[in-house]
Backbone as a printed PyTorch tensor [residue, N CA C, xyz], in Angstrom:
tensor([[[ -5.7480,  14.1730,  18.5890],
         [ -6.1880,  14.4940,  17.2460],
         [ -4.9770,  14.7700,  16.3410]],

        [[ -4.0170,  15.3260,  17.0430],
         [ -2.5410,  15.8040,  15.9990],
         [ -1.7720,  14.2110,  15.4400]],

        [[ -1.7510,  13.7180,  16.6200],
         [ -1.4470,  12.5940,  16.4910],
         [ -2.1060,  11.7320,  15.0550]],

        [[ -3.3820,  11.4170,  15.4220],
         [ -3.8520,  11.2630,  14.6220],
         [ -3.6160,  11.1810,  13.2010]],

        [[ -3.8310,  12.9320,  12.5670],
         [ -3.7530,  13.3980,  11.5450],
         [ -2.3350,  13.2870,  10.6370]],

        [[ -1.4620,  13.3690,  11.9150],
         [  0.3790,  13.0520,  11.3650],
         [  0.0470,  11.8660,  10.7050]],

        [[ -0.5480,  10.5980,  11.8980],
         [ -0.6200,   9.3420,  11.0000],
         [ -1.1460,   9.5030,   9.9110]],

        [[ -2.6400,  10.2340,   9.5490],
         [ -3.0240,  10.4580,   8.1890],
         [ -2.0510,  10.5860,   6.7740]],

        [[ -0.9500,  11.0630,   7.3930],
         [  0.1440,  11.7930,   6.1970],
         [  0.8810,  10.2340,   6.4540]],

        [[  1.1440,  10.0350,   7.6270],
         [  2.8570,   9.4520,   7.3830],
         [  2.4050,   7.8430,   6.7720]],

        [[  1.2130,   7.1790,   6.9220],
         [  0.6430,   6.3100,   6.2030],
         [ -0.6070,   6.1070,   5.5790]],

        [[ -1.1390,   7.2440,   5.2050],
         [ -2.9550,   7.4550,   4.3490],
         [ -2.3380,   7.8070,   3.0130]],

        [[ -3.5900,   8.2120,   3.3260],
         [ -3.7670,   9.4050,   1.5610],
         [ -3.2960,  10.4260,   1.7670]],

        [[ -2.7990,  10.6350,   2.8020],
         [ -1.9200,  12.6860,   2.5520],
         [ -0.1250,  12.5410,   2.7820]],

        [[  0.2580,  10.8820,   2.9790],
         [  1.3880,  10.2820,   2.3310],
         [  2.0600,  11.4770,   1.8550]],

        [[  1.4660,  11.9530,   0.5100],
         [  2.4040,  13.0170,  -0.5750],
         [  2.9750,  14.1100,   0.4830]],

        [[  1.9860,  14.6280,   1.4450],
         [  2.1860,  15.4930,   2.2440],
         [  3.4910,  15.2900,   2.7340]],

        [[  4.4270,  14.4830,   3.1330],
         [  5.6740,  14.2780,   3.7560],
         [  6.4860,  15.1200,   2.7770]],

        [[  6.1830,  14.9590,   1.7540],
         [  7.6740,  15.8540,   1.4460],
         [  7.9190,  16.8900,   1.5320]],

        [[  6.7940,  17.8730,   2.2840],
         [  7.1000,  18.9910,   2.9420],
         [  8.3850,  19.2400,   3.7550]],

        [[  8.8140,  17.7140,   4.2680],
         [ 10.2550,  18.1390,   5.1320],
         [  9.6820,  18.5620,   6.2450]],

        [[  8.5090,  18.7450,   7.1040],
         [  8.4040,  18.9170,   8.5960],
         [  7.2540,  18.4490,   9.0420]],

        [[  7.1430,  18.0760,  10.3040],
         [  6.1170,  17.9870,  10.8080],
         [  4.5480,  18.0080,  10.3510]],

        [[  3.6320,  17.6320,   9.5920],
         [  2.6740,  17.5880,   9.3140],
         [  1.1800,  16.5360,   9.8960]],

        [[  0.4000,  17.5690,   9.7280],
         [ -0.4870,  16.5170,  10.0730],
         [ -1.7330,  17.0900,   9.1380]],

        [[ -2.8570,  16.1760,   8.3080],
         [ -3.8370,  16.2330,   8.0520],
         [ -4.4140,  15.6480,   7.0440]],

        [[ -5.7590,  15.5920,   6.2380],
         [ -6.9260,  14.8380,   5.9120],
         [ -7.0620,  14.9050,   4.4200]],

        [[ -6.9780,  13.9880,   3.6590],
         [ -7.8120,  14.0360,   2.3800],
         [ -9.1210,  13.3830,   2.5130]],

        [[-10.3330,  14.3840,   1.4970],
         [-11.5150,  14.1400,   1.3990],
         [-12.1400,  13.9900,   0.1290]],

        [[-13.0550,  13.3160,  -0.3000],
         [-13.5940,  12.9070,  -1.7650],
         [-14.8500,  12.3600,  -1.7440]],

        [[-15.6260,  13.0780,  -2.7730],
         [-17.2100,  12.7950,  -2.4940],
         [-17.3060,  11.8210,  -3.2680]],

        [[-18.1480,  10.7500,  -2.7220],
         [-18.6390,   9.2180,  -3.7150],
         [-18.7230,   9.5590,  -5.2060]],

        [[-19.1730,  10.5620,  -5.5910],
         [-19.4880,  11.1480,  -6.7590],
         [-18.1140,  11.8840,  -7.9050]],

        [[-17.1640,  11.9040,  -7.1980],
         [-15.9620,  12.8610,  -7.5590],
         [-16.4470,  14.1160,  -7.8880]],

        [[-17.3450,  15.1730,  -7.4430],
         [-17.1830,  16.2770,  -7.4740],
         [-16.5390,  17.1520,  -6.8030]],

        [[-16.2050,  16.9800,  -5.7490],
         [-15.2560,  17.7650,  -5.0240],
         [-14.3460,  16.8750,  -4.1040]],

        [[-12.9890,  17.6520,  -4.2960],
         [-12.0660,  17.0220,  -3.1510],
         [-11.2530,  17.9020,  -2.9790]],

        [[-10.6820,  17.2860,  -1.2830],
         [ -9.9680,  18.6350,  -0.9460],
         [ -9.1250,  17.8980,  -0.0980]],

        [[ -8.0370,  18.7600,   0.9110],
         [ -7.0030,  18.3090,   1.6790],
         [ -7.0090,  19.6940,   2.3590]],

        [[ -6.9950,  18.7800,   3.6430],
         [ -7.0210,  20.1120,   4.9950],
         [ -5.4650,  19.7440,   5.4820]],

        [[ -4.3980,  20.8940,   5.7090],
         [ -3.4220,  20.0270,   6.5200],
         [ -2.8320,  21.0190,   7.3070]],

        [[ -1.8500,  21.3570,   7.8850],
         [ -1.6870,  21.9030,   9.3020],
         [  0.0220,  21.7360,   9.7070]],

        [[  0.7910,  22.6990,   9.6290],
         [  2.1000,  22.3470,  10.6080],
         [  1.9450,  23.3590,  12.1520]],

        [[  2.9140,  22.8880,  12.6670],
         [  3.2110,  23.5870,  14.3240],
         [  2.1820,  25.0890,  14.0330]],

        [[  2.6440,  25.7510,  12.7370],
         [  2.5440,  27.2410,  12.7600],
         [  1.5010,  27.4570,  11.4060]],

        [[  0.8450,  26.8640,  11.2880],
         [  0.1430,  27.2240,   9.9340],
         [ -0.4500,  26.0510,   9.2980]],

        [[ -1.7800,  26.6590,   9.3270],
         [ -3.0130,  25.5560,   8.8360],
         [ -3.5150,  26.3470,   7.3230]],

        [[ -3.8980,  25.2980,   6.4620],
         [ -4.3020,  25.5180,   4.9500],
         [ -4.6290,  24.6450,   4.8260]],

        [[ -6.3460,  24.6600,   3.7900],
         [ -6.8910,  24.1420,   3.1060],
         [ -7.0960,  24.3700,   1.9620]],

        [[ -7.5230,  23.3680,   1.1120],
         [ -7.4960,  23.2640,  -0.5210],
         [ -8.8780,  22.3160,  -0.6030]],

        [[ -9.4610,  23.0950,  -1.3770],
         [-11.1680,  22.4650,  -1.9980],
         [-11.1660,  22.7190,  -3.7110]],

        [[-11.1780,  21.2590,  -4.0120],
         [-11.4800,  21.1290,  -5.8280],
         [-12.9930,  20.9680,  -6.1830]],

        [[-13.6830,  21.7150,  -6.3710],
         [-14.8710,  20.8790,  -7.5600],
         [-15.7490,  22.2130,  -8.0590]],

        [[-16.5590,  21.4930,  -8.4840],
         [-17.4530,  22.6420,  -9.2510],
         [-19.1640,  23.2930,  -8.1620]],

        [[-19.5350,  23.7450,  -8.3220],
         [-20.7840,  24.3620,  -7.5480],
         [-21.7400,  23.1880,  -8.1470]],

        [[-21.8500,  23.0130,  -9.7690],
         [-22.6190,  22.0670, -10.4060],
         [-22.3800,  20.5520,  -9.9200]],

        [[-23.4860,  20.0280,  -9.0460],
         [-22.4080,  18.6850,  -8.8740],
         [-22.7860,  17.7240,  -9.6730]],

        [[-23.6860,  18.1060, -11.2260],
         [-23.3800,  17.0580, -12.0440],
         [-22.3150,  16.9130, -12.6800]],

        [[-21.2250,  18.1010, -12.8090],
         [-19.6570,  17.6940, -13.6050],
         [-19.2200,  17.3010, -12.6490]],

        [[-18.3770,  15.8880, -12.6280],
         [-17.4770,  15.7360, -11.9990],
         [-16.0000,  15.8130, -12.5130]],

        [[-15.2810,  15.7240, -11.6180],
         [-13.7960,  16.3200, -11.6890],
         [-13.1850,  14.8090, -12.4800]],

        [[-13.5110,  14.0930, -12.7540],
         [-13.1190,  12.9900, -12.9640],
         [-12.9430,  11.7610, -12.1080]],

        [[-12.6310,  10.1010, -12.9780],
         [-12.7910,   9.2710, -11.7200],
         [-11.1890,   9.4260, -11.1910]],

        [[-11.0830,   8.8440, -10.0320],
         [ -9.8130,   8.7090,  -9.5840],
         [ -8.8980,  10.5050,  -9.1300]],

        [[-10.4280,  11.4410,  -9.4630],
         [ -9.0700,  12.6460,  -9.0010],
         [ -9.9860,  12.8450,  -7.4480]],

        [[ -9.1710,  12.4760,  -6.3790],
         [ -9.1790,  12.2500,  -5.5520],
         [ -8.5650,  13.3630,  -4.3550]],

        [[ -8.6030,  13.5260,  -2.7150],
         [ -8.1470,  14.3780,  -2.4010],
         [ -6.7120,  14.4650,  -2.5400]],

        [[ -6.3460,  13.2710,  -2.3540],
         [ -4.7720,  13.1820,  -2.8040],
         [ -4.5260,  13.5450,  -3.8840]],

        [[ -5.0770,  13.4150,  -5.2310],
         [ -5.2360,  13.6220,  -6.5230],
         [ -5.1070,  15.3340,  -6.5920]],

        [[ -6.0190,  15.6380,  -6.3980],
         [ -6.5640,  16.9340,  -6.9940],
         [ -5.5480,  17.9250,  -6.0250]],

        [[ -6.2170,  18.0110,  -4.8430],
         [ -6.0120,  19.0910,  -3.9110],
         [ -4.7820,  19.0630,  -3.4920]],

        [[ -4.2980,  17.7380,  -2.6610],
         [ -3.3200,  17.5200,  -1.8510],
         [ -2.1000,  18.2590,  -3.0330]],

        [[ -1.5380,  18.3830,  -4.0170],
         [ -0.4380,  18.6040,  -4.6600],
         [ -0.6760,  20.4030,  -4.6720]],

        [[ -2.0880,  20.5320,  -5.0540],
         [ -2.5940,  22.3610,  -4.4170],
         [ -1.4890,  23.1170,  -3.3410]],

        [[ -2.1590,  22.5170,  -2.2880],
         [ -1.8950,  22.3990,  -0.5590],
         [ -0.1950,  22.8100,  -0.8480]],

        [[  0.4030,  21.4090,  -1.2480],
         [  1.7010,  21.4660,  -1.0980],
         [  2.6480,  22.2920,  -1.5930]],

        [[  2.0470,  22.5670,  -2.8480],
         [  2.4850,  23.9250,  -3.4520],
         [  2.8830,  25.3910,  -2.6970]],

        [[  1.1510,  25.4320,  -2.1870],
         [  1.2410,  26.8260,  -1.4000],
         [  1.8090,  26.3730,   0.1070]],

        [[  2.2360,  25.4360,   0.4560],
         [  2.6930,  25.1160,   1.8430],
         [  4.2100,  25.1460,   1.5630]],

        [[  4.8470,  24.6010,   0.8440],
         [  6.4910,  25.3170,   0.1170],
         [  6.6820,  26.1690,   0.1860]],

        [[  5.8750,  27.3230,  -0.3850],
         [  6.0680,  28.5180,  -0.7990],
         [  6.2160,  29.1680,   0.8760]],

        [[  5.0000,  29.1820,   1.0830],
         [  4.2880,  29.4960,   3.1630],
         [  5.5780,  29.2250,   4.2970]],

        [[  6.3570,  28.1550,   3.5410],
         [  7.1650,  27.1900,   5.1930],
         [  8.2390,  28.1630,   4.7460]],

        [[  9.3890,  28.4020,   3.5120],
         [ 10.2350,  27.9980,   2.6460],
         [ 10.9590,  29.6150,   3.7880]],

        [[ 11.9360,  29.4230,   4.1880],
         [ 12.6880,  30.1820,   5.0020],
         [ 11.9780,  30.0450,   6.9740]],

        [[ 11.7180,  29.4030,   6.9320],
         [ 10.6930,  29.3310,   8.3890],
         [ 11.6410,  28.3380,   9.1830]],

        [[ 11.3740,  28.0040,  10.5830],
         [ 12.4450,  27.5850,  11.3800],
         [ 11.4730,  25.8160,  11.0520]],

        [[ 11.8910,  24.5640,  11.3010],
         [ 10.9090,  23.3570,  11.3870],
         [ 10.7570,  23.1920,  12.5310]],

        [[  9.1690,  23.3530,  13.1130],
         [  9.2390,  22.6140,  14.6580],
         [  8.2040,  21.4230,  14.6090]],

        [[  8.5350,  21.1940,  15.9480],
         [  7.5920,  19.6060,  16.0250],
         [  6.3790,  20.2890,  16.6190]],

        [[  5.9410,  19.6640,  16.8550],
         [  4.2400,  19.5850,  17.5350],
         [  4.7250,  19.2360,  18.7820]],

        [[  3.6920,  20.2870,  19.8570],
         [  4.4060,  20.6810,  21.3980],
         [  3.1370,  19.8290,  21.8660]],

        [[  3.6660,  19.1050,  22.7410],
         [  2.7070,  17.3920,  23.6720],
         [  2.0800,  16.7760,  22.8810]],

        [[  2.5780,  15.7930,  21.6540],
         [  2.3040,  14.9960,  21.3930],
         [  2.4640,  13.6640,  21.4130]],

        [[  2.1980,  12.8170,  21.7050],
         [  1.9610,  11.2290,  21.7400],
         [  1.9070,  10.6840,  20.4070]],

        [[  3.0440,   9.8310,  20.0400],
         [  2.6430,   9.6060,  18.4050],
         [  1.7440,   8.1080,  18.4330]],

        [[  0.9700,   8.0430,  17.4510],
         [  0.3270,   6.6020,  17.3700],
         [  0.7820,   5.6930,  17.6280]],

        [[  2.1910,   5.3980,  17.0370],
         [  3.0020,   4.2230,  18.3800],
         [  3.3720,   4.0390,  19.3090]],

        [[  3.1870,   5.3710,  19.9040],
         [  3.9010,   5.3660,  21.1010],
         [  2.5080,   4.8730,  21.9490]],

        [[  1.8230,   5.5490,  21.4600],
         [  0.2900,   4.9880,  22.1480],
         [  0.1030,   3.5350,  22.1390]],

        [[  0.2470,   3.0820,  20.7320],
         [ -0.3150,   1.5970,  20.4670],
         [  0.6690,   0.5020,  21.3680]],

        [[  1.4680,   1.2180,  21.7450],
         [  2.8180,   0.0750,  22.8220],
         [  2.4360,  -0.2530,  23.7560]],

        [[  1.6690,   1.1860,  24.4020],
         [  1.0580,   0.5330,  25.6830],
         [ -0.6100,   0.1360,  25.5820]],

        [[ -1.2260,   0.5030,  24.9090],
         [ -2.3740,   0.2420,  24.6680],
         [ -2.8060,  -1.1940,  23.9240]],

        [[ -3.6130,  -2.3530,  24.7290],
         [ -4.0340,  -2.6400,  23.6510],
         [ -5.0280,  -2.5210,  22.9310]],

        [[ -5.2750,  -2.7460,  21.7210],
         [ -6.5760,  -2.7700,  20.4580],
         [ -6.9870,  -3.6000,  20.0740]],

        [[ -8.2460,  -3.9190,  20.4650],
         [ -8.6610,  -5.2870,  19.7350],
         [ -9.6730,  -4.4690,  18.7970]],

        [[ -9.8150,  -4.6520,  16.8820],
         [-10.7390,  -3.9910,  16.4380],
         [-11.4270,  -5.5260,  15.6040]],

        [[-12.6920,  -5.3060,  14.7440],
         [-13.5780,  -6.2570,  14.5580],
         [-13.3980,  -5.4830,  12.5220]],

        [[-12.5850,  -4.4090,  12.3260],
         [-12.7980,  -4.2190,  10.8740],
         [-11.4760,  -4.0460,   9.8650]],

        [[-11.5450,  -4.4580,   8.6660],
         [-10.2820,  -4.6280,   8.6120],
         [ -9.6160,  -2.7460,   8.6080]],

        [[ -8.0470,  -2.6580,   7.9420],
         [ -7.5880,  -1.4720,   7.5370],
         [ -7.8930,  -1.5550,   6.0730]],

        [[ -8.3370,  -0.6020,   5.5130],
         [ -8.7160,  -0.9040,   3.9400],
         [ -7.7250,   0.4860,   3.4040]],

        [[ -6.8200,   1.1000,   3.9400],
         [ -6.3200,   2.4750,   3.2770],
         [ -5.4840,   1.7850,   2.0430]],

        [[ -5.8560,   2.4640,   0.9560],
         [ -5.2710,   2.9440,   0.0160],
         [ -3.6440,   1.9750,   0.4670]],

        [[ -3.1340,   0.9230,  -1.0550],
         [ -2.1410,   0.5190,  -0.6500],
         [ -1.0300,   0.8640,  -2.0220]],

        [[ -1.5940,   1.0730,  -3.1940],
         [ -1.1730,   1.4650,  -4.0600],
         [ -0.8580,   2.7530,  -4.5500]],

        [[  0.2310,   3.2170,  -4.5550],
         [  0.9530,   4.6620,  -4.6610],
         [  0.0980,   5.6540,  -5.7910]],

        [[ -0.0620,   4.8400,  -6.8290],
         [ -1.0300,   5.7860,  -7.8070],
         [ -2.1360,   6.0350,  -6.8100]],

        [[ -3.0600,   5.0330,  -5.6780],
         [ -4.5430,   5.6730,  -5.2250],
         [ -4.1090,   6.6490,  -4.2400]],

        [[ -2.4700,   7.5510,  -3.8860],
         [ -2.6300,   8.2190,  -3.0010],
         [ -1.5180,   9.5300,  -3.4770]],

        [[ -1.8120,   9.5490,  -4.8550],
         [ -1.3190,  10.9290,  -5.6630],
         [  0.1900,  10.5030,  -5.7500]],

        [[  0.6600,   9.6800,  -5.4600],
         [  2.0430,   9.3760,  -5.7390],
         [  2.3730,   8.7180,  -7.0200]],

        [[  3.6180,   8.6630,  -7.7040],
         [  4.0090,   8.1460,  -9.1650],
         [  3.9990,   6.5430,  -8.6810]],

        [[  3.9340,   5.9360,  -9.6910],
         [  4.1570,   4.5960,  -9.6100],
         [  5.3980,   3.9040,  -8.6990]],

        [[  6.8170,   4.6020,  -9.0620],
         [  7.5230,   4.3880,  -8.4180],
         [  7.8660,   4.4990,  -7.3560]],

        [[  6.6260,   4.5610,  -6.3570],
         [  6.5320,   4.9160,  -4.6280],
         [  6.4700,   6.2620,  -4.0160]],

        [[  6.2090,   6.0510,  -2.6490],
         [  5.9920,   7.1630,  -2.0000],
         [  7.5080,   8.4660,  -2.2210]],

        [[  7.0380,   9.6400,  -1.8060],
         [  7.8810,  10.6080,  -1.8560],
         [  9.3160,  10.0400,  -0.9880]],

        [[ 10.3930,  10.4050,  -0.9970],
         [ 11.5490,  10.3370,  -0.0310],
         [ 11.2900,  10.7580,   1.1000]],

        [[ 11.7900,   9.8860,   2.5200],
         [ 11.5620,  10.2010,   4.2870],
         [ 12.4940,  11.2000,   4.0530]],

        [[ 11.5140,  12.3710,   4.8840],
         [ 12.2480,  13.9170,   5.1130],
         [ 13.7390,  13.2460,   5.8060]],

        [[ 14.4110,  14.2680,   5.7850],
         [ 15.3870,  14.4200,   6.7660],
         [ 15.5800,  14.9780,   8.1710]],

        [[ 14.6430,  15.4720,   8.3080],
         [ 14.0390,  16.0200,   9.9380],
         [ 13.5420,  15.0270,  10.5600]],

        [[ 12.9440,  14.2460,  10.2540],
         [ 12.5540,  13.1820,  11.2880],
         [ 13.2160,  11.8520,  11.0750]],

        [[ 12.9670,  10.8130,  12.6230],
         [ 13.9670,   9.8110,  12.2160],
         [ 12.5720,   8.5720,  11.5210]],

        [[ 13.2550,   7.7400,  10.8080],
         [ 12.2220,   6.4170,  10.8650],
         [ 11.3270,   5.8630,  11.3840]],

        [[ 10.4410,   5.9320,  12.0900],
         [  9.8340,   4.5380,  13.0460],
         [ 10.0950,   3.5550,  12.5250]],

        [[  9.6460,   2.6670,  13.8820],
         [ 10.1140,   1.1850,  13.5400],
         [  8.4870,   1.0960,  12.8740]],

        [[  8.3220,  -0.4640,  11.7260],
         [  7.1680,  -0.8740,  11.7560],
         [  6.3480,  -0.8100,  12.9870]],

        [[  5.0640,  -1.2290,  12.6870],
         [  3.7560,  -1.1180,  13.9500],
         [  3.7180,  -2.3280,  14.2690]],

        [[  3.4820,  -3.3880,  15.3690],
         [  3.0660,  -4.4100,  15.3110],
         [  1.8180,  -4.5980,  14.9370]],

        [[  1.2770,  -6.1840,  14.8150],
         [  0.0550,  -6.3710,  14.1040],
         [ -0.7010,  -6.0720,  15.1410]],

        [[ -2.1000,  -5.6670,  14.9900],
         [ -3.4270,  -5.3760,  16.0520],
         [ -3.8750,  -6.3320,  15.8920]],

        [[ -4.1530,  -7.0720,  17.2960],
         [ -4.9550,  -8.3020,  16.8830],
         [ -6.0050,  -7.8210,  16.6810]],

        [[ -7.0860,  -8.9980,  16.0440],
         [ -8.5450,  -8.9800,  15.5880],
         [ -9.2150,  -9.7850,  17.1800]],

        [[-10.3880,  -8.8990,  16.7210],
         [-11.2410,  -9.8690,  18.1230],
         [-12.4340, -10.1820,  17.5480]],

        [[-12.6970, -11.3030,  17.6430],
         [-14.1540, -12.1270,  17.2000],
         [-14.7930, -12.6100,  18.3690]],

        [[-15.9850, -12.7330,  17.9970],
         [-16.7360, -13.2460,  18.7570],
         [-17.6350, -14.5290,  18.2000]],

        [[-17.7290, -15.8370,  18.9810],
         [-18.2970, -16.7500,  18.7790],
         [-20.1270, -16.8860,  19.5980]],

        [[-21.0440, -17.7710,  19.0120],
         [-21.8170, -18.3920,  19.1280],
         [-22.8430, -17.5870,  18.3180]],

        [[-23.0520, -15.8810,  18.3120],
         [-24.4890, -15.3790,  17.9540],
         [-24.1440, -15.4950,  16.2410]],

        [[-22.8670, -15.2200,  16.2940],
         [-22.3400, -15.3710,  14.1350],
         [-22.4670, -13.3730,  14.2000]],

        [[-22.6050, -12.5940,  15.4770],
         [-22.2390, -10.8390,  15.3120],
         [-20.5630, -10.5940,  15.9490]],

        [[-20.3200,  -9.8490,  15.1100],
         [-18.7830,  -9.4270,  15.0580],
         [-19.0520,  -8.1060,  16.0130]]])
């Protein structure tokens, strides 16, 4: 699940989340409706959440303010403030998503649809935040193949 959620940040919608500078892992959320959104996120030592909207859920918060939008910049605020003299640690037995996907294979039947444009994931136009300095690069992922199935026309 940590695993997971890191991926959430290091390529979703909680992206912005990296510039915390450590270890992170967790979730942006947004109702079909835009009334509420929020961002749950989590280091080694300290979990915080952030919830935007109104009790009324005919106002909405607007289109496009999103968990990345709204909350996630919340979060990060009070997670600066929370980390800001604290030691950085990693996450104790984790398996990162590539390390998994190397030996594993995946055959899936749907595409990836995340968010590819920096404005849909609270970031400025001019791209994602700067790679911390605590962690190193990964390499790209290789491609997952697709698996189809022939004769019935069901995927």
């Amino acid at each position: 699940m940590t695993a997971m959620l890191e991926d959430a940040v290091e390529h979703g919608t909680g992206i912005r989340a990296r510039s915390l500078g450590r270890p992170v892992g967790g979730k942006t959320g947004t109702t079909n409706d835009f009334t509420d959104a929020w961002f749950i996120g989590f280091t080694p030592s300290l979990t915080a959440g952030v919830w935007v909207g109104n009790d009324d859920k005919q106002i909405s918060l607007g289109k496009k303010e999103t968990g990345a939008m709204a909350a996630l910049p919340i979060w990060l605020e009070f997670m600066q403030g929370a980390t800001a003299g604290t030691p950085i640690q990693d996450f104790a037995n984790v398996l990162s998503l590539d390390k998994q996907a190397a030996s594993h294979l995946v055959l899936v039947d749907t595409p990836d649809t995340a968010p590819t444009e920096p404005s849909e994931q609270g970031l400025p136009s001019t791209g994602a935040p700067s790679e911390p300095t605590t962690k190193p690069k990964t390499p790209p992922k290789p491609p997952i193949p697709h698996q189809t199935t022939t004769g019935s026309g069901h995927r």
